[in-house]
DRENBAVO-988968 format. One line per 2 residues: number of its first residue (from 1); their letters; for each residue z, y, x of C-alpha. Coordinates in Angstrom, 1 decimal. Example, Ala and Ser with C-alpha at 12.3 -4.5 7.8 and 13.67 -1.06 7.14 Angstrom:
1> as> 7.8/-4.5/12.3 | 7.1/-1.1/13.7;
// end
This chain:
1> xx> 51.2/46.3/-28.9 | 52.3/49.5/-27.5;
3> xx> 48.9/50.9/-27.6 | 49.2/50.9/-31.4;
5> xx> 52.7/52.5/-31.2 | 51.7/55.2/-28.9;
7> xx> 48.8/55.9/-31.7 | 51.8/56.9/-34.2;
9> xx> 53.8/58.8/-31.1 | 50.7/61.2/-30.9;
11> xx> 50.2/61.8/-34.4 | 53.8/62.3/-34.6;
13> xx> 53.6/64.9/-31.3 | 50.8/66.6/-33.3;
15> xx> 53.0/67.1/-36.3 | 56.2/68.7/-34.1;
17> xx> 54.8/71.2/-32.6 | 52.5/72.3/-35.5;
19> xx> 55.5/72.2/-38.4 | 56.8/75.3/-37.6;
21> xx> 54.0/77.5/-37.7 | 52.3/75.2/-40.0;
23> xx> 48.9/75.9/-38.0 | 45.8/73.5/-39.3;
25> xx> 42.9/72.5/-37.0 | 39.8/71.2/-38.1;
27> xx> 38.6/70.1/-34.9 | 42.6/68.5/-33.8;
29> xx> 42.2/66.6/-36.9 | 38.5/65.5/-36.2;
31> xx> 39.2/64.7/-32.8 | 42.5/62.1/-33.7;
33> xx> 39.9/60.8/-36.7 | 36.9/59.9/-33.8;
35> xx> 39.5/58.6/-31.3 | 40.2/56.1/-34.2;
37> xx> 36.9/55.5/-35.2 | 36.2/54.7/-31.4;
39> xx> 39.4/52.7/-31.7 | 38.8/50.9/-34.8;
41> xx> 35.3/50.4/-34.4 | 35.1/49.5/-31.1;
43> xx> 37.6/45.9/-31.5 | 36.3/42.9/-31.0;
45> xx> 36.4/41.2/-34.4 | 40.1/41.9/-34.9;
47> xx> 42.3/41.9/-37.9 | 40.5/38.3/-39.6;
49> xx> 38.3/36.6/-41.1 | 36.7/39.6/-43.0;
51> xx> 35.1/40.9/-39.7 | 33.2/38.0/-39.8;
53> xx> 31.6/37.6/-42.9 | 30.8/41.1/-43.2;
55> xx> 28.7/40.2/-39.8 | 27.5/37.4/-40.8;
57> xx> 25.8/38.8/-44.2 | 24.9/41.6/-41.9;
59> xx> 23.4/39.9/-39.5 | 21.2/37.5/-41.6;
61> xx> 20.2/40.7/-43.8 | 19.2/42.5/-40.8;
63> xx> 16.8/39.5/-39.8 | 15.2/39.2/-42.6;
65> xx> 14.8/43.0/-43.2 | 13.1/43.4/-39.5;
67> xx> 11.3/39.9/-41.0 | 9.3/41.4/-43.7;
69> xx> 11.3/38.9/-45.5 | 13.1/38.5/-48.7;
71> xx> 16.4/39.5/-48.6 | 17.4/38.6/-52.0;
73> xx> 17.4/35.1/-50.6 | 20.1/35.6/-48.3;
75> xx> 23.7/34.7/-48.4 | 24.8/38.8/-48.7;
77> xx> 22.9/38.8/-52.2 | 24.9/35.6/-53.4;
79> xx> 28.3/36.5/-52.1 | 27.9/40.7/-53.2;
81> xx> 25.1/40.1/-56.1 | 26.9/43.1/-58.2;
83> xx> 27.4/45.1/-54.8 | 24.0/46.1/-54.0;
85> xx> 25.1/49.3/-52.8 | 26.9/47.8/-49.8;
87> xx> 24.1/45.5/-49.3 | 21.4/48.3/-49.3;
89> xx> 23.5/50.1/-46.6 | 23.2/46.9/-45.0;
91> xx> 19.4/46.6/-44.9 | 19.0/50.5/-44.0;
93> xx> 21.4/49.8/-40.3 | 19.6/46.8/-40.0;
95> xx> 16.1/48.6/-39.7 | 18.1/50.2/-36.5;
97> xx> 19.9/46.9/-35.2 | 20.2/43.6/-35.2;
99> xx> 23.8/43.3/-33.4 | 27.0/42.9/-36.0;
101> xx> 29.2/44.8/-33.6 | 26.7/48.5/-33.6;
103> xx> 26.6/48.0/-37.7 | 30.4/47.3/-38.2;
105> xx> 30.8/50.6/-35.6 | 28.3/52.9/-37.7;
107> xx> 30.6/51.3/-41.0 | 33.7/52.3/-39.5;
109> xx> 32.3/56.1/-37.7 | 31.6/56.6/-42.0;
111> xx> 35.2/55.6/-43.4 | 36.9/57.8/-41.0;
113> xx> 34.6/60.7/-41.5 | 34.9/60.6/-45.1;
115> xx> 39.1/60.1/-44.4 | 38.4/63.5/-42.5;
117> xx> 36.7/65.1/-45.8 | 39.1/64.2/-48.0;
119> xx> 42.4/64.7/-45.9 | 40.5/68.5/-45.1;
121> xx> 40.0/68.7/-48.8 | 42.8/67.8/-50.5;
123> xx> 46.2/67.9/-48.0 | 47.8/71.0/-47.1;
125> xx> 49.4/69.8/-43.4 | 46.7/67.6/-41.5;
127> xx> 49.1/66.1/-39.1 | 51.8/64.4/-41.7;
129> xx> 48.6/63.3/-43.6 | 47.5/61.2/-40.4;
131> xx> 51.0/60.4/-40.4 | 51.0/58.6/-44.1;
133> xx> 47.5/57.4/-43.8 | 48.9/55.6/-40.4;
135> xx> 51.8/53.9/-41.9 | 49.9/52.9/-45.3;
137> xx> 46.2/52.1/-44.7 | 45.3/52.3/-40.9;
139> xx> 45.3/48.3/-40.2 | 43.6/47.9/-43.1;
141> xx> 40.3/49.7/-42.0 | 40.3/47.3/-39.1;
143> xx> 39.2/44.4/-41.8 | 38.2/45.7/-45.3;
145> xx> 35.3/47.4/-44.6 | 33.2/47.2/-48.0;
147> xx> 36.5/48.0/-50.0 | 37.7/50.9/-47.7;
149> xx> 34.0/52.4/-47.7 | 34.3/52.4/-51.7;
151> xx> 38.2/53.9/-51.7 | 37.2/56.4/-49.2;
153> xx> 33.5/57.4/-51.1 | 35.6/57.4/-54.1;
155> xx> 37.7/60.1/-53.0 | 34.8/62.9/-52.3;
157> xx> 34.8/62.6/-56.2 | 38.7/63.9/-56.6;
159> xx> 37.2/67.3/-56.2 | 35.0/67.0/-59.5;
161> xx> 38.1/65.8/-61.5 | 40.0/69.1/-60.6;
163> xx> 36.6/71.0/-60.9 | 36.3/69.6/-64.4;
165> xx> 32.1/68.6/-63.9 | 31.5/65.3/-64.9;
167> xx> 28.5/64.1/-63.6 | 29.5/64.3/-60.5;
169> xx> 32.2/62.6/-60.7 | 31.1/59.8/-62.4;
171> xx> 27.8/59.7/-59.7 | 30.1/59.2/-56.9;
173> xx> 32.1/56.9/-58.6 | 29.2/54.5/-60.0;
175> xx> 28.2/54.5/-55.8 | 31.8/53.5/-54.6;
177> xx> 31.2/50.9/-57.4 | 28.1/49.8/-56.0;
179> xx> 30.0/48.7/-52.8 | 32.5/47.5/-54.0;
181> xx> 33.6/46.6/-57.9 | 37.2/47.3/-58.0;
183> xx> 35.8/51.2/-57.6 | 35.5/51.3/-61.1;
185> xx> 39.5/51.6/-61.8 | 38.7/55.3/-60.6;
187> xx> 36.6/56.1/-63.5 | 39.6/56.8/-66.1;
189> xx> 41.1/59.6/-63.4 | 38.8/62.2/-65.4;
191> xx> 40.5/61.7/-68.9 | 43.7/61.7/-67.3;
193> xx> 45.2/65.3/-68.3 | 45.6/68.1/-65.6;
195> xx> 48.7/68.3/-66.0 | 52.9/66.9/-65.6;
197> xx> 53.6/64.2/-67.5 | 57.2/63.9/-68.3;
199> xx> 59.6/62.0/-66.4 | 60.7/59.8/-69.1;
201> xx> 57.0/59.8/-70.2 | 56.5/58.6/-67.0;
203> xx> 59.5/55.8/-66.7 | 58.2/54.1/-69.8;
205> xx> 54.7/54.1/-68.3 | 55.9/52.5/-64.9;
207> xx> 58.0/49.9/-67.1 | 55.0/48.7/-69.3;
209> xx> 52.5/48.5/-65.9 | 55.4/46.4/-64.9;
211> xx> 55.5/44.3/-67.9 | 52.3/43.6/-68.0;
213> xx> 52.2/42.5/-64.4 | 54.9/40.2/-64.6;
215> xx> 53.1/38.6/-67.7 | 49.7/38.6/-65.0;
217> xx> 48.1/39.6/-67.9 | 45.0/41.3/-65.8;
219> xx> 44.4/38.2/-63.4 | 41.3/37.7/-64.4;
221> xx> 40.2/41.3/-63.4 | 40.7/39.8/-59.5;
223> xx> 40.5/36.3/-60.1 | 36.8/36.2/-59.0;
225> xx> 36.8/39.4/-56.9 | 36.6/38.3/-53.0;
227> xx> 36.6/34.8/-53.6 | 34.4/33.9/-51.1;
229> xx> 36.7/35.6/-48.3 | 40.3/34.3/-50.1;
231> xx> 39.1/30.7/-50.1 | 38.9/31.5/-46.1;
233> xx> 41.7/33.6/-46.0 | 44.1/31.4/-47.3;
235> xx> 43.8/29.3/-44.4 | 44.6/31.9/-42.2;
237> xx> 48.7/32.5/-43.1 | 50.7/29.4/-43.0;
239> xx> 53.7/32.0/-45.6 | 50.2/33.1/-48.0;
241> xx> 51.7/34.0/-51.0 | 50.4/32.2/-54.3;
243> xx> 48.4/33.6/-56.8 | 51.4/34.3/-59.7;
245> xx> 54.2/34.7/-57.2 | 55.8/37.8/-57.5;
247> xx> 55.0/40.6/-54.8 | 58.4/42.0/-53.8;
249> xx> 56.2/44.2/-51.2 | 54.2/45.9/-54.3;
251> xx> 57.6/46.5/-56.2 | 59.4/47.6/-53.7;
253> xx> 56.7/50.6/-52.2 | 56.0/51.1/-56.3;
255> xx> 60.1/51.6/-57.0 | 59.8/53.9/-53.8;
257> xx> 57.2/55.9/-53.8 | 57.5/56.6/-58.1;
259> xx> 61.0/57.0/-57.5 | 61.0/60.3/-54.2;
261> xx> 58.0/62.0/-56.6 | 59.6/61.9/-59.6;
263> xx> 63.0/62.9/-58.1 | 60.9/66.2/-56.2;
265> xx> 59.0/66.2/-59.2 | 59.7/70.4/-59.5;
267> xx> 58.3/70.5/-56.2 | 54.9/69.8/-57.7;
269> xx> 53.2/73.8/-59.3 | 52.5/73.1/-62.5;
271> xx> 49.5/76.0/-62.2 | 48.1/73.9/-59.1;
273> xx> 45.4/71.1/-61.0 | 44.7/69.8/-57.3;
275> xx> 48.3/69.2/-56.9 | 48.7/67.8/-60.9;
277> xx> 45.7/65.4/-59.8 | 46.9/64.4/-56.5;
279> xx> 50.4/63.8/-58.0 | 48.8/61.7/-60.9;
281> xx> 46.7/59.6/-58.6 | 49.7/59.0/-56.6;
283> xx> 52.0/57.4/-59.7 | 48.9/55.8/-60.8;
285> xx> 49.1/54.4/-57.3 | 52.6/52.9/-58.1;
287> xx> 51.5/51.6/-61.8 | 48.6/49.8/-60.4;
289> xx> 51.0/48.0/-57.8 | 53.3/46.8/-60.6;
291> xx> 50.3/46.2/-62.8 | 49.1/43.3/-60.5;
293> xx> 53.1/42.7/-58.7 | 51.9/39.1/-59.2;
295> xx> 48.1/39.1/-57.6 | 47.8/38.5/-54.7;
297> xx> 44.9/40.5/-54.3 | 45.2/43.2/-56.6;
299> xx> 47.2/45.5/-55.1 | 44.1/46.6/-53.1;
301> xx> 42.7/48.1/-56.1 | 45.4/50.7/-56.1;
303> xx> 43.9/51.9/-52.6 | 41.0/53.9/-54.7;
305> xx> 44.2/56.2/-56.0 | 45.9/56.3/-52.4;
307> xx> 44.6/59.6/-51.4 | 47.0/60.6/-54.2;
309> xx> 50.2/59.3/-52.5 | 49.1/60.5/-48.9;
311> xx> 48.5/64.4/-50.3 | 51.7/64.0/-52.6;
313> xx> 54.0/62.8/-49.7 | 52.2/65.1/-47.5;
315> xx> 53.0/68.2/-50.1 | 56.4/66.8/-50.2;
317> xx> 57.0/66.7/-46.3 | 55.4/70.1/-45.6;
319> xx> 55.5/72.9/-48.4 | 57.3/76.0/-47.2;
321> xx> 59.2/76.3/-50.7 | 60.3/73.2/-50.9;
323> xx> 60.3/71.1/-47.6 | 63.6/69.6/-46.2;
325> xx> 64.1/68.3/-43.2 | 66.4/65.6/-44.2;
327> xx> 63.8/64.1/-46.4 | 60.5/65.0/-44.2;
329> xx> 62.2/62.5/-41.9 | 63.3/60.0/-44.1;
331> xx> 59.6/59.7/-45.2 | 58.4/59.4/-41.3;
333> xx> 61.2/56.7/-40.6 | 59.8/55.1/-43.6;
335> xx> 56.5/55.5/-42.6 | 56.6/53.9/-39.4;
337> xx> 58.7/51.1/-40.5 | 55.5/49.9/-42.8;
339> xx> 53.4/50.7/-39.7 | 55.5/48.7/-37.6;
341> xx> 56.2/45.9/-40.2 | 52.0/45.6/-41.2;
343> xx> 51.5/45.6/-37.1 | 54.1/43.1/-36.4;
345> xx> 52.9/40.7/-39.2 | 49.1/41.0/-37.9;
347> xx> 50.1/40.6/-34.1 | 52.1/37.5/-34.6;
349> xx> 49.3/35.6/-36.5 | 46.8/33.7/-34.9;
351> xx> 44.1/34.4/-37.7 | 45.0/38.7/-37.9;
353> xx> 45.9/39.1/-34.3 | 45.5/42.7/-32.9;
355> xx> 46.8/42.1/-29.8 | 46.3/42.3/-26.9;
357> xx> 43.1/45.3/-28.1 | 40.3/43.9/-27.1;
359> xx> 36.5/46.1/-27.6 | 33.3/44.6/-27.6;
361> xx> 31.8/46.0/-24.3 | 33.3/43.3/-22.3;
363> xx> 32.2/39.7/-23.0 | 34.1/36.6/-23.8;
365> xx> 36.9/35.9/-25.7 | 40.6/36.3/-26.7;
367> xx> 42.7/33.6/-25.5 | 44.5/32.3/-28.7;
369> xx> 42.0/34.1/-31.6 | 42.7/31.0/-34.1;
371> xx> 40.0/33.2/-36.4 | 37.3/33.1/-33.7;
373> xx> 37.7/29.1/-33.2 | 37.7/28.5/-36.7;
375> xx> 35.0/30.9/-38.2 | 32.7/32.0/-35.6;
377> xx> 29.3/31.4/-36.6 | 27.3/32.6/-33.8;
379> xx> 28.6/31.9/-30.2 | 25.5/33.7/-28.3;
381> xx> 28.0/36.5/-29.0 | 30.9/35.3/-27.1;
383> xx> 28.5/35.1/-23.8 | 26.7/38.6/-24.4;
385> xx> 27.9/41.4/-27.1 | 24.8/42.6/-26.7;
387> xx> 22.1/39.8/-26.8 | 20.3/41.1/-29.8;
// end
């Protein structure tokens, strides 16, 4: 466990003695990125049940690609038929290997250099952005590959929305759609005006996404998305949480987050569009959450406007006018209590288990993986990582 907490400490470290002079580095931040790539990619099928079907659909597409064969006939083109993004990206890795640990390692060396792009791109103070990417989305990139890839390609179009060029942005957007569906909730960011809504505008907006999520009027738009992997997954957690139950989590971090932008709302330059977008993206974050407060899945489609709250929060935290240090460190203490919360959740379950860390260059097994036992569909692996 204290591996992971010692990954906070550092990004923390970097932060301190950078906050004064407010210094950015390129290569500190792409260094922290690769060290968790190599950290993320590395694990040995931790953080559930995903891991594994992602490999699996790799690893028959890769087969039959090196075959001659015909992929459409494989389990990856049933499961992700309107995803054929993901499933070409699939194909092209598996002309260079068979082996589901070297394709979910190239997968995850992508995310995080696209996380470097866009936290270069759009946040002012590298070090607090690690910070809020740690305590919001780090675990996740452990498990949701295909959804992460699409949040993460989404992003690179951000820069198209403040640039005001539309094809573009709607090109990058129809690929993150191609890998994964729920990419698509990006596309109405471009008729979203450049510019600062109201606060009561915005209060009435928050209270109808609300409404509408405690009616579940939008379950369908997840009912069918990852069906495959919730059938599996609800297995995993003995306290799963019902479709139609409502998600205190998703209020709660909604009520929050809406709540310390609109109260630092002046903090925000009117004259800035990349701050207006970012600042946008981030409350359409919090609308999305209380859109689907009672899916149990939805709340991952607000990840595609999450870039939004880590530059917004980062802005917040770091800008010379208007930075205090009261609230800077209320927002780290915060921060780190998701981290810790997410972390201690994942390592007390048998199914999402992330420790003890465990990479793929020794053989064997966890002792205790419930998810291994249960949905491990090729056992070569357990003997050699690298039999194929």
């Amino acid at each position: 466990m204290w591996i992971y907490i010692l990954i906070f400490i550092i990004a923390f470290f970097l932060y301190i003695v950078t906050k004064e002079t407010n210094e950015q580095s390129k290569l500190v931040l792409g260094l922290y990125l690769l060290g968790l790539a190599l950290f993320v990619g590395c694990a040995d099928m931790l953080g559930g049940y995903d891991r594994y079907i992602y490999g699996e659909v790799f690893d028959q597409l890769a087969i039959i690609t090196q075959a001659g064969g015909d992929v459409t006939l494989s389990t990856g083109y049933d499961l992700f038929s309107t995803e054929w993004g993901f499933l070409m990206f699939n194909q092209l890795i598996g002309y260079i290997t068979l082996n589901r640990y070297i394709f979910i390692f190239i997968a995850t060396c992508i995310i995080y250099t696209l996380l470097f792009i866009s936290i270069k791109r759009y946040c002012r103070n590298y070090p607090f952005a690690v910070i809020v990417f740690l305590g919001l989305w780090f675990f996740f990139t452990f498990t949701y590959l295909r959804q992460v890839m699409a949040a993460t390609i989404g992003w690179l179009a951000i820069k198209y929305v403040i640039d005001r060029k539309p094809i573009q942005f709607f090109l990058i957007v129809f690929i993150a759609f191609t890998f994964h569906n729920s990419a698509i909730v990006l596309a109405p960011l471009y008729f979203v005006p450049a510019k600062k809504f109201d606060p009561v505008f915005v209060f009435i907006a928050l209270i109808l996404a609300l409404t509408v999520g405690m009616g579940n009027l939008l379950s369908g738009l997840v009912a069918e998305s990852d069906a495959f992997v919730d059938a599996a997954r609800a297995e995993q957690n003995a306290a799963i949480i019902e479709e139609g139950t409502f998600r205190i989590a998703y209020f709660i971090e909604a009520v929050v987050f809406a709540g310390l932008l609109i109260w630092k709302y002046d903090a925000f330059n009117d004259n800035s569009r990349k701050e207006i977008v970012l600042l946008n993206m981030a409350l359409m974050f919090c609308a999305i959450l209380l859109v689907f407060v009672r899916s149990e899945n939805g709340g991952r489609i607000a990840w595609h406007y999450m870039i939004g709250i880590i530059a917004s929060f980062t802005h917040l935290a770091t800008s010379p006018e208007h930075k205090s240090d009261a609230l800077t460190g209320a927002i780290i203490i915060m921060l780190f209590v998701l981290y810790v919360r997410v972390l201690t959740l994942w390592g007390n379950n048998g199914y999402l288990i992330l420790y003890p860390y465990k990479s793929f260059f020794t053989n064997g097994v966890r002792e205790g993986d419930r998810c291994h036992d249960v949905y491990e569909y090729d056992f070569y692996y357990d003997k050699d990582k690298f039999y194929k």
